[in-house]
DRENTORKOL-3810 file (N, C-alpha, C; in nm, 4 decimals):
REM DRENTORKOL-3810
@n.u->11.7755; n.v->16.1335; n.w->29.4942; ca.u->11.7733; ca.v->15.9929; ca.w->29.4565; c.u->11.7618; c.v->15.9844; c.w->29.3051
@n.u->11.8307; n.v->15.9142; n.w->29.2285; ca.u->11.8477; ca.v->15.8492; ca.w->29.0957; c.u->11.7186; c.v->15.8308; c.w->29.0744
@n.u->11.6040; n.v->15.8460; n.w->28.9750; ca.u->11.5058; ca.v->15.7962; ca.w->28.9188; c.u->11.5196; c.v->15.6699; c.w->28.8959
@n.u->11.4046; n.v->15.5698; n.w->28.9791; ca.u->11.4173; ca.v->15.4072; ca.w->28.9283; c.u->11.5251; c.v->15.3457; c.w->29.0363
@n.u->11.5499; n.v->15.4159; n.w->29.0899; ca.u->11.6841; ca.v->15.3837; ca.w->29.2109; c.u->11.6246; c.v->15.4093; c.w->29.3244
@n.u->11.4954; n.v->15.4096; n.w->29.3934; ca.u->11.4760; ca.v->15.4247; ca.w->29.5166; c.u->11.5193; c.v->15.3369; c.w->29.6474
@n.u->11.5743; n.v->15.3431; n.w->29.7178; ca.u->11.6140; ca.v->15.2238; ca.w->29.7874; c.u->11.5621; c.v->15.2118; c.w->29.9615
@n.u->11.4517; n.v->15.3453; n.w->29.9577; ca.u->11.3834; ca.v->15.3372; ca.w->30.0642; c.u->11.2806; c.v->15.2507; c.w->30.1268
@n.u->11.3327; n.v->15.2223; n.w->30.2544; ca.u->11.2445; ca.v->15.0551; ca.w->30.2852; c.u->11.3425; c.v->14.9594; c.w->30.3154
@n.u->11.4554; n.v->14.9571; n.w->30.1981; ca.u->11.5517; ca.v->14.8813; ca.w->30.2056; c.u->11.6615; c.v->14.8835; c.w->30.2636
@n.u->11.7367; n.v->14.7633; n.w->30.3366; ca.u->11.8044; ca.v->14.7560; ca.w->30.4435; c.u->11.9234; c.v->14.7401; c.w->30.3682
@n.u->12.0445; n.v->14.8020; n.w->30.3819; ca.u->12.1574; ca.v->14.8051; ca.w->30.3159; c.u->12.2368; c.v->14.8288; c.w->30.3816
@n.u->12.3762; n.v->14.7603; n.w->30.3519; ca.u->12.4966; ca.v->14.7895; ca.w->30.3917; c.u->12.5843; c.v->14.8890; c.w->30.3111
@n.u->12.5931; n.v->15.0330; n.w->30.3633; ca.u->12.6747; ca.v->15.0947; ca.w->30.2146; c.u->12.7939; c.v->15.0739; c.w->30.2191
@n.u->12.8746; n.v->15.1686; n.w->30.1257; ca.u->12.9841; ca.v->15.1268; ca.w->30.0958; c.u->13.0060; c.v->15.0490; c.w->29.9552
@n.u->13.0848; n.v->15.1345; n.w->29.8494; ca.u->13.1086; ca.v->15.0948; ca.w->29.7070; c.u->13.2466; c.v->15.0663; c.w->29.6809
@n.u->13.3465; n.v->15.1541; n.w->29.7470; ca.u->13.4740; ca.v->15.1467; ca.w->29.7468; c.u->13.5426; c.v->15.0471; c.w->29.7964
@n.u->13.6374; n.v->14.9513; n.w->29.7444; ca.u->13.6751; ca.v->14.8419; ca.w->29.8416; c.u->13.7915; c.v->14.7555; c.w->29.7713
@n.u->13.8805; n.v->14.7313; n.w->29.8656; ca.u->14.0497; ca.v->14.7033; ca.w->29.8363; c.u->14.0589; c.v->14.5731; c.w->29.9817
@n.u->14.1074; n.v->14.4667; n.w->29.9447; ca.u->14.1298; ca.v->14.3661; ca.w->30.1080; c.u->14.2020; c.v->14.2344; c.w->30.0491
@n.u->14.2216; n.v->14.1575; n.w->30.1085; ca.u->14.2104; ca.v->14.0204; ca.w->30.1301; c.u->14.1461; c.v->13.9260; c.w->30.0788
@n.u->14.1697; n.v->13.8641; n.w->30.0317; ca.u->14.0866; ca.v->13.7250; ca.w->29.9824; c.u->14.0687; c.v->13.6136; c.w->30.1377
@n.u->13.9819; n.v->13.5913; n.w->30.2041; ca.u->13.9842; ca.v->13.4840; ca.w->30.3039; c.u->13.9280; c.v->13.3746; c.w->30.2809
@n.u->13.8056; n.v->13.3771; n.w->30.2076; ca.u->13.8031; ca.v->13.2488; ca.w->30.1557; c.u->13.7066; c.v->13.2569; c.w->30.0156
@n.u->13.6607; n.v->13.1611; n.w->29.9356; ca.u->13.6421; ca.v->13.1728; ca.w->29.8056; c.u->13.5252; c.v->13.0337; c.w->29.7930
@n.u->13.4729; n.v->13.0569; n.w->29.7104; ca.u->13.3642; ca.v->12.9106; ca.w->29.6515; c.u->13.3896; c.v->12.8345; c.w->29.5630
@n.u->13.3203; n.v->12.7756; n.w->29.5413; ca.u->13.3284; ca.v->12.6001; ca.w->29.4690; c.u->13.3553; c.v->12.6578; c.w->29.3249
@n.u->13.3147; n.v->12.7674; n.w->29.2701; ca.u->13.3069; ca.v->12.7996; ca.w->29.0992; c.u->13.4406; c.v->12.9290; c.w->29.1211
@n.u->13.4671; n.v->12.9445; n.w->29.1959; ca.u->13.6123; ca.v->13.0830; ca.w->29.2217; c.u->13.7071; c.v->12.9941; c.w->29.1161
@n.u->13.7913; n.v->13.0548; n.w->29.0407; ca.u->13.8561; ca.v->12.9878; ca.w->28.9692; c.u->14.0214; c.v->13.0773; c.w->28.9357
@n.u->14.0028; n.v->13.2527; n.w->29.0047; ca.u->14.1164; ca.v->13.2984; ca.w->28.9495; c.u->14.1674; c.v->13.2979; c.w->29.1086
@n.u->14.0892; n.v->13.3445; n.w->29.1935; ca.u->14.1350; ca.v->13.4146; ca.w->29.3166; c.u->14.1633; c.v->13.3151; c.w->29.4071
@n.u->14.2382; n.v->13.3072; n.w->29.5080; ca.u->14.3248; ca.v->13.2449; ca.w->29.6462; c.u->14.2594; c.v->13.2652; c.w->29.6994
@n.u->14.2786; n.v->13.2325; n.w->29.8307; ca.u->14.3197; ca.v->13.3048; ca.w->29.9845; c.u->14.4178; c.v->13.4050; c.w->30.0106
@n.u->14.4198; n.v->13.4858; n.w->30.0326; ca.u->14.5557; ca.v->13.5453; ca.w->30.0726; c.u->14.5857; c.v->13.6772; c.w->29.9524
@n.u->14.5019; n.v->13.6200; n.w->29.8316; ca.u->14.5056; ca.v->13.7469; ca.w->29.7446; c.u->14.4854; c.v->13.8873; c.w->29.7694
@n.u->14.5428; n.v->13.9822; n.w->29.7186; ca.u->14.5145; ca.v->14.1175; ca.w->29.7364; c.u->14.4460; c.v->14.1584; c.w->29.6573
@n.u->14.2845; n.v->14.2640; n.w->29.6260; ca.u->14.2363; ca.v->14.3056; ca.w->29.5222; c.u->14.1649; c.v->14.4063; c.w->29.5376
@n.u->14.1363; n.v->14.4806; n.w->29.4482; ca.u->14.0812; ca.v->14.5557; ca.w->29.4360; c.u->13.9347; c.v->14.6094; c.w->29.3841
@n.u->13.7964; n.v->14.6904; n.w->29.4009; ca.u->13.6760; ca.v->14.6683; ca.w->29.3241; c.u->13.7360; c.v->14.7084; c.w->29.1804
@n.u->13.6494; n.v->14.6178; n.w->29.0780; ca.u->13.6684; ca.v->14.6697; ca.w->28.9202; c.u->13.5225; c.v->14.7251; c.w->28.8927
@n.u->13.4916; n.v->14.8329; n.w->28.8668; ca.u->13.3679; ca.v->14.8656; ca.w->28.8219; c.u->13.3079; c.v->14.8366; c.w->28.7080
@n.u->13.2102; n.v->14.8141; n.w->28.7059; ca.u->13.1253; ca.v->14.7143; ca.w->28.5913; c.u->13.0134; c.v->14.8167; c.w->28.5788
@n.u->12.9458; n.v->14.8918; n.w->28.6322; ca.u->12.8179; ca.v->14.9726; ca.w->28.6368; c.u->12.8657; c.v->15.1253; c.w->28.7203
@n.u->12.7959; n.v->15.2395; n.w->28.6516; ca.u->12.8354; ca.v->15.3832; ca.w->28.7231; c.u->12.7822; c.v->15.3406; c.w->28.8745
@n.u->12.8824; n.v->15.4828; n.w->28.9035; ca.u->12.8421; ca.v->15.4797; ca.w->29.0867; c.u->12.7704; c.v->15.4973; c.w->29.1328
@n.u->12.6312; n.v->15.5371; n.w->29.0597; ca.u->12.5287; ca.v->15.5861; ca.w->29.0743; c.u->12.3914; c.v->15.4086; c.w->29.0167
@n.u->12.4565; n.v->15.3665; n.w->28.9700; ca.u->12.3799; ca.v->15.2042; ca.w->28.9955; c.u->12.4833; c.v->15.1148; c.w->29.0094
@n.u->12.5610; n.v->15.1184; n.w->29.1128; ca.u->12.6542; ca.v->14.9976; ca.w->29.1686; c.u->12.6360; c.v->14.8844; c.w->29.1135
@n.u->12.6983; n.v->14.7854; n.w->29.0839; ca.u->12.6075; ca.v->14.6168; ca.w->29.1315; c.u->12.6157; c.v->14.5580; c.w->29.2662
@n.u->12.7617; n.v->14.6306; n.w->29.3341; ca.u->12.8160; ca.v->14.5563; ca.w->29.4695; c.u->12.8000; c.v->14.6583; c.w->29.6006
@n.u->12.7048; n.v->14.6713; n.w->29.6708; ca.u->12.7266; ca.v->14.7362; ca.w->29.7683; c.u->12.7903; c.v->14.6479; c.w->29.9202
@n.u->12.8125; n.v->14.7132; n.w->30.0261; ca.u->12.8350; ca.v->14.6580; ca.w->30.1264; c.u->12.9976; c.v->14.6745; c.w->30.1950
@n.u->13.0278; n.v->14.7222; n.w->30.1085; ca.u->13.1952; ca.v->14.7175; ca.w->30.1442; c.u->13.2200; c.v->14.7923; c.w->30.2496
@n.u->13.1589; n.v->14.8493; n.w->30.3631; ca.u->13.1903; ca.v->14.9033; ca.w->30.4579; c.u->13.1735; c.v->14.8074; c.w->30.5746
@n.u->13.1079; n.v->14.6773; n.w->30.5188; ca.u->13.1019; ca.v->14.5868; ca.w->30.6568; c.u->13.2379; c.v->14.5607; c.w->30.6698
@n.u->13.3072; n.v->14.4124; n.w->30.7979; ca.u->13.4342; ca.v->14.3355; ca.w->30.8009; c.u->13.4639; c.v->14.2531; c.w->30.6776
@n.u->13.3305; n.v->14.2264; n.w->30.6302; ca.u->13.3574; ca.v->14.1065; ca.w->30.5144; c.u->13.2018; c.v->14.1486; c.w->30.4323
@n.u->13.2776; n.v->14.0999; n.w->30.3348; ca.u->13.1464; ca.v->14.0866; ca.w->30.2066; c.u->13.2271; c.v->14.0159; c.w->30.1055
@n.u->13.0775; n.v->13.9618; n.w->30.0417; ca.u->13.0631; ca.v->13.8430; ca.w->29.9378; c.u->13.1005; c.v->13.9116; c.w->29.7959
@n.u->13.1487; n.v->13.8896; n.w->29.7339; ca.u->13.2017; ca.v->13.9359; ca.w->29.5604; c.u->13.1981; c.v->13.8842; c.w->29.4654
@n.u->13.1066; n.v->13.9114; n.w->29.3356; ca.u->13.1495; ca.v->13.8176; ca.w->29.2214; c.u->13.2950; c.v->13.7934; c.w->29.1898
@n.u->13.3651; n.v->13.7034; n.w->29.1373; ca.u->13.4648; ca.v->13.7298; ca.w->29.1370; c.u->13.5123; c.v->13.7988; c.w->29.0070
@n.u->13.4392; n.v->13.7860; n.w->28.9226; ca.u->13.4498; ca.v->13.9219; ca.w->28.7617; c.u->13.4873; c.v->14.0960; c.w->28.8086
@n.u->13.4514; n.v->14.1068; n.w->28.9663; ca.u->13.4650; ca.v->14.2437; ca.w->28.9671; c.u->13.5925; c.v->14.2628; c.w->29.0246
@n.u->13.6373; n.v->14.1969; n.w->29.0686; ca.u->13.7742; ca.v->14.2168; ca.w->29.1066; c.u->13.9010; c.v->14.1929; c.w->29.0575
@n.u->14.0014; n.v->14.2492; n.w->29.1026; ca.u->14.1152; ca.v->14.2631; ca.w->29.0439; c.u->14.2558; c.v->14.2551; c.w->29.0868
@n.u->14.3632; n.v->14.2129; n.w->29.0708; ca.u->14.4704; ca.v->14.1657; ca.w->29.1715; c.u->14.5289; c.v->14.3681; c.w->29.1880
@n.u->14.5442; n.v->14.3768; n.w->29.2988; ca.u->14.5864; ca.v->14.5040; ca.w->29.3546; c.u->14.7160; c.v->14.5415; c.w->29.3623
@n.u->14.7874; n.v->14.6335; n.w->29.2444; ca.u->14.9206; ca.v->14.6071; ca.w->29.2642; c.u->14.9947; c.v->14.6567; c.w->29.3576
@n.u->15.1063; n.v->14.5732; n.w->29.3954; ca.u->15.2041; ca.v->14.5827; ca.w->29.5455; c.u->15.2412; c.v->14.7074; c.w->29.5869
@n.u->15.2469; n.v->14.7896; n.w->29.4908; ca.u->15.3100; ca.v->14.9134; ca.w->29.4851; c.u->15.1794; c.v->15.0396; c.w->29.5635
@n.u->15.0555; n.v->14.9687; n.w->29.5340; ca.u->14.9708; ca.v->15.0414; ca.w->29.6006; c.u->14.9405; c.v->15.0408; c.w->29.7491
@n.u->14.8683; n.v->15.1280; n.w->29.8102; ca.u->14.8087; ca.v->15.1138; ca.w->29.9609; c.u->14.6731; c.v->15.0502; c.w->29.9472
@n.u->14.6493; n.v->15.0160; n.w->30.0160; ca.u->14.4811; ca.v->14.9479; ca.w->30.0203; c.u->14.3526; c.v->15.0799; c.w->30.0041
@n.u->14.3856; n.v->15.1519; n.w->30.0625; ca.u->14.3419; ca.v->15.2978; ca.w->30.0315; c.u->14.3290; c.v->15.3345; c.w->29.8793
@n.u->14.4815; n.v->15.3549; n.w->29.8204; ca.u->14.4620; ca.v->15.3689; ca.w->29.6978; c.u->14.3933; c.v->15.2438; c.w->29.6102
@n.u->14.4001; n.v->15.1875; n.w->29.6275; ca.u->14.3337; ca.v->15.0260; ca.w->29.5392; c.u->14.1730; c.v->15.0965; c.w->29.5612
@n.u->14.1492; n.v->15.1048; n.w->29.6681; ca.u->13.9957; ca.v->15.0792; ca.w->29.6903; c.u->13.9388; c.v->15.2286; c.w->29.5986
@n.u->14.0311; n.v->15.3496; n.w->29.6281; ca.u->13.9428; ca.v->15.4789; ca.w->29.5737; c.u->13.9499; c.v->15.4633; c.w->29.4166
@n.u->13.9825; n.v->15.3579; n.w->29.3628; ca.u->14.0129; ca.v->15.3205; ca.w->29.1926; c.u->13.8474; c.v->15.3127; c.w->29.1382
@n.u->13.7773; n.v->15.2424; n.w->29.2258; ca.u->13.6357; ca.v->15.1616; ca.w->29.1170; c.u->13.5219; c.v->15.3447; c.w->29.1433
@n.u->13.6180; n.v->15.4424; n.w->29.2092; ca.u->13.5218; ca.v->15.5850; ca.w->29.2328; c.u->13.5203; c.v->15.6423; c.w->29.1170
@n.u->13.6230; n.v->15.5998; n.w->29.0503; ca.u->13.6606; ca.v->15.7124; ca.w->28.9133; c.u->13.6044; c.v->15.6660; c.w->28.8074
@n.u->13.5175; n.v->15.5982; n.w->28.8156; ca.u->13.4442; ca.v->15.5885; ca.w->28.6927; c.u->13.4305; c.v->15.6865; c.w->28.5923
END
């Protein structure tokens, strides 16, 4: 475990990697659709995430971390992008 990173006790959804769908969006969303394709943008090493959860069906996203996913990619490849930090 990371020093200062303990996360024992705590109930978490893991999962850092993540490429999908836009389904729906909030009142302050201002770049992203419905229907958009994107990808995680990493903002913090992989080792202090800001966004965990991406292994559930759905999860919530700032929308600063994401990124339109280009066509040419697989959802696979989009998602293993925010690993290479």
């Amino acid at each position: 475990i990371v020093p200062g990173y303990d996360v024992a006790g705590v109930v978490i959804v893991p999962g850092y990697d993540v490429a999908g769908v836009v389904v729906r969006v909030g009142s302050k969303v201002k770049k992203l659709k419905i229907g958009d394709e994107y990808h995680h943008v990493n903002e913090k090493p992989v080792h202090h995430p800001k966004q965990f959860g991406t292994l559930a069906e759905f999860t919530a996203v700032e929308e600063k971390l994401l990124g339109a996913k280009p066509m040419s990619w697989s959802f696979a490849e989009a998602a293993s992008i925010s690993l290479g930090n």
